[in-house]
C-alpha positions in Angstrom: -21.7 -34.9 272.8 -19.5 -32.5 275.0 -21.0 -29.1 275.5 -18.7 -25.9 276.7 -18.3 -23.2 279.2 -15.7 -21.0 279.0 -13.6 -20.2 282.2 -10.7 -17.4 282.0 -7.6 -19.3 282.8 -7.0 -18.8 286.2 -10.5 -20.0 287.4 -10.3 -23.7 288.0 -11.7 -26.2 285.4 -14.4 -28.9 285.9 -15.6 -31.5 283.7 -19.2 -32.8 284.4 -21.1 -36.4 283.5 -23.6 -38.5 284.1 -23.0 -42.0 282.9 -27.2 -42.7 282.7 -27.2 -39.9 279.9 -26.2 -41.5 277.2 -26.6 -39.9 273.6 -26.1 -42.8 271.1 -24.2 -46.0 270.1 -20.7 -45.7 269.3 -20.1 -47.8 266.0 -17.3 -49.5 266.2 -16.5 -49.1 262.4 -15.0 -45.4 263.7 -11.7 -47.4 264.2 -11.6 -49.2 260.8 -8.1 -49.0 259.2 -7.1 -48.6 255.6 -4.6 -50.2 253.2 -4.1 -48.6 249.5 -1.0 -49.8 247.2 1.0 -46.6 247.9 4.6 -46.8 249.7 4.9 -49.5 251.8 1.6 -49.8 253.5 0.9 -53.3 251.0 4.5 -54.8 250.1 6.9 -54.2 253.2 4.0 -54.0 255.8 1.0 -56.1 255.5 2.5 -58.2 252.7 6.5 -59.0 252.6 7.3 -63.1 251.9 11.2 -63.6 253.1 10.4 -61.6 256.1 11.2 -63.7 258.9 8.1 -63.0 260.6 6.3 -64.1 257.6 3.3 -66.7 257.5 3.0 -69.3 254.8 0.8 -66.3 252.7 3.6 -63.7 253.0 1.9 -61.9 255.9 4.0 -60.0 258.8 2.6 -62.1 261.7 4.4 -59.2 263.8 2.0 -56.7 262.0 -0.7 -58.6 262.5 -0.5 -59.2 266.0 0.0 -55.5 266.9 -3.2 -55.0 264.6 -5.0 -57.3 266.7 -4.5 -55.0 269.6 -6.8 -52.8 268.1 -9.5 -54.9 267.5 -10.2 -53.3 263.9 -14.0 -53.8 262.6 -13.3 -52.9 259.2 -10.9 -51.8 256.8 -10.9 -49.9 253.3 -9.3 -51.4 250.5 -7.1 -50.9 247.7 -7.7 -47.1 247.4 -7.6 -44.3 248.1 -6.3 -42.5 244.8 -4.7 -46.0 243.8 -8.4 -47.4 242.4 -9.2 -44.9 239.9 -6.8 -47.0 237.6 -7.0 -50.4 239.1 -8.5 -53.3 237.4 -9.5 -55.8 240.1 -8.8 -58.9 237.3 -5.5 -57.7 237.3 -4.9 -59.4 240.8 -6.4 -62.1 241.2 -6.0 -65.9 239.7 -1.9 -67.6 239.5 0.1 -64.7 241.0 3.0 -65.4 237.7 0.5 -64.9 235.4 -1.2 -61.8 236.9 0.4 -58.7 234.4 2.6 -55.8 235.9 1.3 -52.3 235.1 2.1 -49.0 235.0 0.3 -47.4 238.1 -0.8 -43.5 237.6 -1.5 -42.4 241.3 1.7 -42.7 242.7 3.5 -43.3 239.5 5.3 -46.6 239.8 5.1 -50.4 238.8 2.0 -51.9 240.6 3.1 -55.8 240.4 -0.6 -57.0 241.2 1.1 -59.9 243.5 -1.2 -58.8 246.5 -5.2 -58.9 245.2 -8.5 -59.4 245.9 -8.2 -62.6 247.4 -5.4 -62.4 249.5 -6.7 -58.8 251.0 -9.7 -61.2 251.8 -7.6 -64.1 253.3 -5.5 -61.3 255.8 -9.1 -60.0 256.9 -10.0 -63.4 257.7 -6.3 -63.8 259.3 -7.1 -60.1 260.9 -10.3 -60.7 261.8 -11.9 -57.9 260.0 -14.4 -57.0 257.8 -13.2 -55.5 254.2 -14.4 -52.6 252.9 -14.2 -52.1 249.3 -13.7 -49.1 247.1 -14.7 -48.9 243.4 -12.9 -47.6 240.2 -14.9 -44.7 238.6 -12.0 -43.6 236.9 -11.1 -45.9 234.0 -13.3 -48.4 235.8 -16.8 -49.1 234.5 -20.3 -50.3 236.1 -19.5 -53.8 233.9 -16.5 -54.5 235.8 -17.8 -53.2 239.3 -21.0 -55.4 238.9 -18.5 -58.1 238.0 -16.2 -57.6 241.1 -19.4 -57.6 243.5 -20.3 -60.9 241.4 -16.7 -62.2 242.9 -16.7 -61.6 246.2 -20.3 -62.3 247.0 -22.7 -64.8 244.8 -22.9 -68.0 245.5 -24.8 -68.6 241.8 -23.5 -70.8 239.0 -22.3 -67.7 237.4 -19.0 -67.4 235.7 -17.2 -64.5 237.9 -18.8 -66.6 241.3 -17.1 -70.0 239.6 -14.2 -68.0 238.2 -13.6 -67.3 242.8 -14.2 -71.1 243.0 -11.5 -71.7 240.2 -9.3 -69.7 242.5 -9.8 -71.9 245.6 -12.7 -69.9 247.1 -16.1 -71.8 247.1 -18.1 -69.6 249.9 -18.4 -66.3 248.7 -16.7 -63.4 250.5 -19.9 -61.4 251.8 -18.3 -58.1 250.9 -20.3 -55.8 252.6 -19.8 -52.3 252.2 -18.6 -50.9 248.7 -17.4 -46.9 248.0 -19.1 -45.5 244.8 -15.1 -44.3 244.0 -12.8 -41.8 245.9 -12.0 -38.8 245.5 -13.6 -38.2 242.4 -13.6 -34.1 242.6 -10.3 -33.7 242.5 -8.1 -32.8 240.0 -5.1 -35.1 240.9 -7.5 -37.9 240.1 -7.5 -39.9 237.3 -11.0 -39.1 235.1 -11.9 -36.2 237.5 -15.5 -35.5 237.3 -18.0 -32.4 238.2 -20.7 -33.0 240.5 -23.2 -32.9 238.3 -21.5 -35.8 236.4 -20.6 -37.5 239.6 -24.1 -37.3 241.4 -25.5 -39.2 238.1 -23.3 -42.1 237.8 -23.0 -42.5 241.5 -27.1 -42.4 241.2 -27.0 -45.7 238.4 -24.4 -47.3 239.7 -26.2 -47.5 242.8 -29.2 -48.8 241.7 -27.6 -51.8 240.0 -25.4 -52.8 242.3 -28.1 -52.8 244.9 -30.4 -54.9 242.5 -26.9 -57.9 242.0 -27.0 -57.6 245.8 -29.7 -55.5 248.2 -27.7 -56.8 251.0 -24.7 -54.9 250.2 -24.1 -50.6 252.2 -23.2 -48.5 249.8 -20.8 -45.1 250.5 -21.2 -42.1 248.4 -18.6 -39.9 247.8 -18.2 -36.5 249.7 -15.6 -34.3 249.5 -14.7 -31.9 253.2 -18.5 -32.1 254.0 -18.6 -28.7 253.7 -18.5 -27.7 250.1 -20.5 -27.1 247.5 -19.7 -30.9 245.9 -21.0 -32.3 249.0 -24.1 -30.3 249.1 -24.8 -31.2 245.3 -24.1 -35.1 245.3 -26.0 -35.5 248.5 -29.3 -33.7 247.3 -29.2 -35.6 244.5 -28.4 -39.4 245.7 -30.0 -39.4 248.6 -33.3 -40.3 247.5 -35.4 -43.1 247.0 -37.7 -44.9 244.8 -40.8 -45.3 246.1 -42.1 -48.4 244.0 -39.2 -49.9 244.9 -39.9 -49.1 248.4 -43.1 -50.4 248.6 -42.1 -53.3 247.4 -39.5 -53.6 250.0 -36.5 -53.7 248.4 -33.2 -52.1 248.0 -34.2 -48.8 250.1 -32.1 -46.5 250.7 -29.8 -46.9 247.4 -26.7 -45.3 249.6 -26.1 -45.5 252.7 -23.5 -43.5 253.9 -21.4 -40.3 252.7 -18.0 -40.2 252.9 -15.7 -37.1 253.7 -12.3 -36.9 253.8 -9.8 -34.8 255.8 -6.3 -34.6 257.1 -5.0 -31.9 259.2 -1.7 -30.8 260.4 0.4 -27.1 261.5 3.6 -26.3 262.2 3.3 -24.9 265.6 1.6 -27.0 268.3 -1.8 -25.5 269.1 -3.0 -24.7 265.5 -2.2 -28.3 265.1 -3.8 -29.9 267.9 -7.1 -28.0 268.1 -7.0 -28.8 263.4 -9.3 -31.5 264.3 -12.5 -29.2 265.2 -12.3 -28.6 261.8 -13.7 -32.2 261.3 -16.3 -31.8 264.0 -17.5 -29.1 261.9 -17.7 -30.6 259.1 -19.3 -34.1 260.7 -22.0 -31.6 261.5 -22.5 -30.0 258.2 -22.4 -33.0 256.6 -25.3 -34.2 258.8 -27.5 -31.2 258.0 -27.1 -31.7 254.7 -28.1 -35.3 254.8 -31.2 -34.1 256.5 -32.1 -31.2 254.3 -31.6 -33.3 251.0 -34.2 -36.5 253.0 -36.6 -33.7 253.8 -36.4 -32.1 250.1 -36.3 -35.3 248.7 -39.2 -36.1 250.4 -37.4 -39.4 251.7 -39.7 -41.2 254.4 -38.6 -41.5 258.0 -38.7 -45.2 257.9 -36.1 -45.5 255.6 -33.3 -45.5 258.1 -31.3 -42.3 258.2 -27.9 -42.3 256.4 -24.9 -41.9 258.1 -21.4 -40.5 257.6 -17.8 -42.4 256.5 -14.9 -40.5 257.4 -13.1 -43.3 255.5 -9.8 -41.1 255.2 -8.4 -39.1 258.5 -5.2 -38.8 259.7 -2.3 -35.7 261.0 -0.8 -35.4 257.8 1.4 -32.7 255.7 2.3 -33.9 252.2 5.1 -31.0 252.4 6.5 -33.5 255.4 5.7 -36.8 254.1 5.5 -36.4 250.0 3.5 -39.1 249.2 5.7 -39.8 246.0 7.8 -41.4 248.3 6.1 -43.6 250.6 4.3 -40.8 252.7 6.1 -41.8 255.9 5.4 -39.1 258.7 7.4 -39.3 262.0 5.1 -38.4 264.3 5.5 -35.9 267.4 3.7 -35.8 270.3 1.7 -33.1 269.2 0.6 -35.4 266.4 -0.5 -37.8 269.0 -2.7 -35.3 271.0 -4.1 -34.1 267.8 -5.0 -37.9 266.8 -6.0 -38.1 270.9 -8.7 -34.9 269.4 -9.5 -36.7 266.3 -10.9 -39.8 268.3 -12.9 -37.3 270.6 -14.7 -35.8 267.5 -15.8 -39.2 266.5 -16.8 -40.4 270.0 -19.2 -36.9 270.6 -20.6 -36.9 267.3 -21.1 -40.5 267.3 -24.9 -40.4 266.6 -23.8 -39.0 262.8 -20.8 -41.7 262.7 -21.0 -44.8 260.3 -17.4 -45.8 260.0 -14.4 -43.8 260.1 -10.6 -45.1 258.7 -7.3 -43.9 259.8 -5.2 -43.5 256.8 -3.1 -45.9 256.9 -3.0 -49.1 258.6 1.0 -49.4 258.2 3.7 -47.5 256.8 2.0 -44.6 255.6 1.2 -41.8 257.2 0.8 -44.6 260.0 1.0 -45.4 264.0 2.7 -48.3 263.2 5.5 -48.5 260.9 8.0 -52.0 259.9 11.7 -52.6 259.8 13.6 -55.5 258.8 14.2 -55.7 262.4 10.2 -55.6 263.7 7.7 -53.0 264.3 7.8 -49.6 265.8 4.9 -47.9 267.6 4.8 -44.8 266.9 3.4 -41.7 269.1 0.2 -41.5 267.5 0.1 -45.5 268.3 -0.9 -45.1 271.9 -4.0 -43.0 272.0 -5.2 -44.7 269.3 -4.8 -47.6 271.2 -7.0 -46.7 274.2 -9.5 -45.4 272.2 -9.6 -48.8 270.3 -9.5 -50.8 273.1 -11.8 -48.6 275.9 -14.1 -45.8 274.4 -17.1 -48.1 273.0 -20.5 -48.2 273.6 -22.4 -45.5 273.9 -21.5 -41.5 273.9 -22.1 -39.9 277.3 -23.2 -36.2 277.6 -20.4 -34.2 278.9 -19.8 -30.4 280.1 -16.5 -29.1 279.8 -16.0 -25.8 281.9 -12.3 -25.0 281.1 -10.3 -21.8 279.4 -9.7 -21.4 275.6 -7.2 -21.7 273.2 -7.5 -18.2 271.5 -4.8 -18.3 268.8 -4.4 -18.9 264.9 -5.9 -22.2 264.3 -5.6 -24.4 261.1 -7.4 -23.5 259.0 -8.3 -20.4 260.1 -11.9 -20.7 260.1 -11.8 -22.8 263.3 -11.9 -19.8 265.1 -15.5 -18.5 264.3 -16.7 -21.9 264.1 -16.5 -23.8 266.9 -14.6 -23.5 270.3 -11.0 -24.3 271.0 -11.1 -25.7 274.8 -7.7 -26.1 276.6 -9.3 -29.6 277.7 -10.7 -31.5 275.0 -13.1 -34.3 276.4 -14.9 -37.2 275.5 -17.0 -39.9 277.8 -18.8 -43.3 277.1 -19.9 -45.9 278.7 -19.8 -49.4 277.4 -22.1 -52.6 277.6 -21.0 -53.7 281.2 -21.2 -50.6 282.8 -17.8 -49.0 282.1 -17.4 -45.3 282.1 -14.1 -44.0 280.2 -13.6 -40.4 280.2 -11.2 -38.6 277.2 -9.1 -35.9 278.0 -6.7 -34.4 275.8 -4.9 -31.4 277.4 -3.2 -29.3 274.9 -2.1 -26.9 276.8 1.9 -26.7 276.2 3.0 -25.0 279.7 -0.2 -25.5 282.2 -0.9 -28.7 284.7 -5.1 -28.3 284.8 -6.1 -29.5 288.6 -9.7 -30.4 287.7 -12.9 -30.7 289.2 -14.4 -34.1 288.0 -18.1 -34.0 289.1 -19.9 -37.4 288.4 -16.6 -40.0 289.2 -18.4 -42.2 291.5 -15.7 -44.7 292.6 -12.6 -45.0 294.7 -11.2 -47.0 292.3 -10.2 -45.4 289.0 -7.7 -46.5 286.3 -5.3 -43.5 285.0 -4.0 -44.0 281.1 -1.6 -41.5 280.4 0.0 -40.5 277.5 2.8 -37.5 277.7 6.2 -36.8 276.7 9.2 -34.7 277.5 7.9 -32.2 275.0 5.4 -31.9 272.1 8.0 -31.9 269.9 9.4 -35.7 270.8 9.0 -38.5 268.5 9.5 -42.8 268.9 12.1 -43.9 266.4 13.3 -47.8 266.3 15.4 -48.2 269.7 14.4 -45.1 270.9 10.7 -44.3 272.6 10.0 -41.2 273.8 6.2 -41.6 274.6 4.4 -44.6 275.6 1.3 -45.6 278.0 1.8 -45.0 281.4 -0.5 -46.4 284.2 -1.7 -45.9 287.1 -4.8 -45.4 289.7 -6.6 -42.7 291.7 -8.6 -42.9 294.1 -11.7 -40.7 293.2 -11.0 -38.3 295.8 -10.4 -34.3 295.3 -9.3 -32.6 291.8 -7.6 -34.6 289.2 -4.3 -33.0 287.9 -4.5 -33.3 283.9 -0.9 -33.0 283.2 0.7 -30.4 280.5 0.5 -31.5 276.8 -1.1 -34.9 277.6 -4.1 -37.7 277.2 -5.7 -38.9 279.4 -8.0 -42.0 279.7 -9.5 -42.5 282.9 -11.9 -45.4 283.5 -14.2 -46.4 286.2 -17.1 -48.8 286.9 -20.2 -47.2 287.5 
């Protein structure tokens, strides 16, 4: 939580923290990835046999030790827009029997070499946990039931020995499942109205939670703040209250997914796009707690929380997603990411998972080449955030000027503030304190007064470029991860369209 005082722009800034005043656990699962069978995210990044850096699976080993670097909880799988015509039996069993088909998202030959169980063997290779969305497109609650029965019983039942056939006798433990994606929208295959939505989300729910009470389930949102998200959440988050007497399966969903991607032309309405999200986060939260308290849900049944399972900078107009949706990223688009991160560290009490769209490839920090990998701009804060802000979210005042321009979209501006500094703070387990600042101004150095650094020995991260408008190509890296210390002593100079990490022990 960061709270903000605005400065005119010659006064001098101050950011303000106490690291005993924390405001709630950071869940990891905010830096989950995601891989969907679009471009080259699956075959040519995660998947590519003949690759020299390939394992004895087919995996890039190069891919998956950059991965590793980030320590990623979780990630969403296959879909995205790709489920609503997927058929899990499709991919799985002898991969020269497994059928080709036509595949409607992205309009090309799905193969169905790369399934179910080898996304499961890569998380295990990862070490991650996989999150798995379901078809309610052309899929149905048979085949979803069926595909839960797969990856998780260990019964004598025929899909659980049908895994077994396939070489897999423990069952996968599948734990969090998305009641579709994207459903409201009218790219999708079988769109459906909230009304229709809300209801089948509703039964599905229940049965899937009777095969397995164990398993979190994720509703789908929309933005979090339209009239589909207000809908589908009064009406699925609810309970049963025989059901919870008896102690079972209570809540039926668990979390609500949104989904947003920002991006702008020019650099400012691009970097400040992400308090679009905080928004939202926010919305979203008051509607979970106006449909528990109109719903009459009790407060023991633990609170549900949101899944941003699809963020990212993106413009389709830039990267058509028709052809692989590979952005190159500028600087710009790393600060913006750098903001992104921030919104999910300060609203962190409302945050159940969030996934960077994607992992690899698309619309990705880290893209592949026949050669290796390539980190791209983005790559870095992500990075730090990964690897640093975890724990819990520390309170945080922000005195600093404003960005007062055009924002994207416009209704940033009446919603919530624009700060030239853009800040974040946590404090993990063994006493840590990590402070986030993303300066966006494009011209202005901010010397700083930092009120609450109480050590003479502070690590400096720093992420900046000759410009916001550089970008990393394969031989050629224009931003990357300085470092450096300071000693605690006087202002700190927060250096023109940069982020920031610094970290201290308290």
């Amino acid at each position: 939580m960061a709270t903000f005082t605005k400065i005119a722009d010659n006064e001098t800034p101050s950011i303000t923290l106490d690291p005993t005043h924390t405001i709630s656990k950071i869940d990891d699962n905010i830096y989950g990835g995601f891989c969907e069978h679009i471009g080259r995210c699956i075959y040519g990044g995660i998947y590519e046999p003949g690759h020299a850096s390939a394992d004895k699976d087919g995996f890039r080993t190069d891919v998956l030790e950059a991965l590793r670097e980030l320590n990623i909880p979780v990630v969403r799988y296959p879909g995205g827009n790709f489920v609503a015509s997927y058929h899990w039996m499709d991919g799985i069993g002898p991969v020269d029997k497994r059928p080709k088909r036509q595949e409607l998202a992205w309009l090309t030959t799905e193969s169905n070499e790369f399934g179910t169980d080898e996304f499961m063997k890569w998380c295990e290779v990862l070490g991650t946990e996989p999150y798995m969305c379901l078809n309610m497109g052309t899929g149905t609650l048979d085949e979803a039931l069926n595909w839960l029965e797969y990856c998780n019983s260990s019964d004598d039942t025929f899909y659980a020995n049908l895994r077994r056939k396939h070489g897999r006798e423990e069952p996968y433990n599948v734990k969090y499942w998305a009641l579709g994606n994207e459903v409201w929208g009218p790219w999708q295959v079988a769109e459906m109205t909230k009304e229709d939505y809300a209801k089948t989300a509703k039964q599905w729910s229940k049965v899937m939670k009777f095969m397995d009470p164990s398993i979190k389930l994720i509703l789908c949102g929309q933005t979090g703040t339209t009239s589909w998200d207000a809908h589908v959440i009064k009406e699925c988050i609810n309970w049963d209250p025989a059901a919870f007497r008896a102690g079972t399966w209570a809540p039926l969903i668990d979390m609500v997914s949104i989904h947003i991607y920002t991006a702008a032309g020019e650099h400012y309405p691009n970097a400040t796009a992400p308090r679009s999200a905080e928004r939202a986060i926010q919305v979203t939260a008051a509607l979970i707690d106006l449909a528990r308290i109109e719903n009459g849900v009790p407060s023991n049944i633990p609170r549900q929380t949101i899944c941003f399972d699809e963020w990212n900078v993106w413009s389709p107009g830039r990267a058509p997603p028709e052809q692989g949706a590979e952005e190159l990223y500028t600087l710009s688009d790393a600060l913006a990411v750098a903001v992104w991160l921030n919104v999910f560290v300060r609203q962190a009490q409302f945050m159940g998972m969030a996934n960077i769209a994607q992992s690899v490839n698309v619309i990705s920090p880290l893209m592949t080449s026949a050669k290796g990998v390539i980190r791209q701009t983005t790559w870095y804060p992500l990075l730090l955030f990964c690897k640093y802000m975890r724990g819990h979210t520390v309170a945080v005042n922000v005195k600093s000027g404003e960005y007062g321009g055009n924002t994207e979209p416009g209704w940033i501006r009446g919603a919530i503030e624009t700060p030239w500094l853009d800040v974040s703070a946590a404090v993990s387990d063994d006493g840590w304190v990590s402070l986030a600042v993303v300066n966006i101004h494009d011209e202005r150095d901010f010397s700083t007064d930092l009120n609450g650094v109480d050590s003479k020995e502070v690590q400096v991260y720093t992420v900046t470029g000759k410009n916001t408008g550089v970008v990393n190509k394969e031989g050629q890296e224009e931003v990357g991860l300085e470092e450096s210390t300071w000693n605690g002593e006087g202002q700190f100079s927060f250096l023109k369209h940069s982020f920031t990490l610094l970290r201290w022990k308290a």
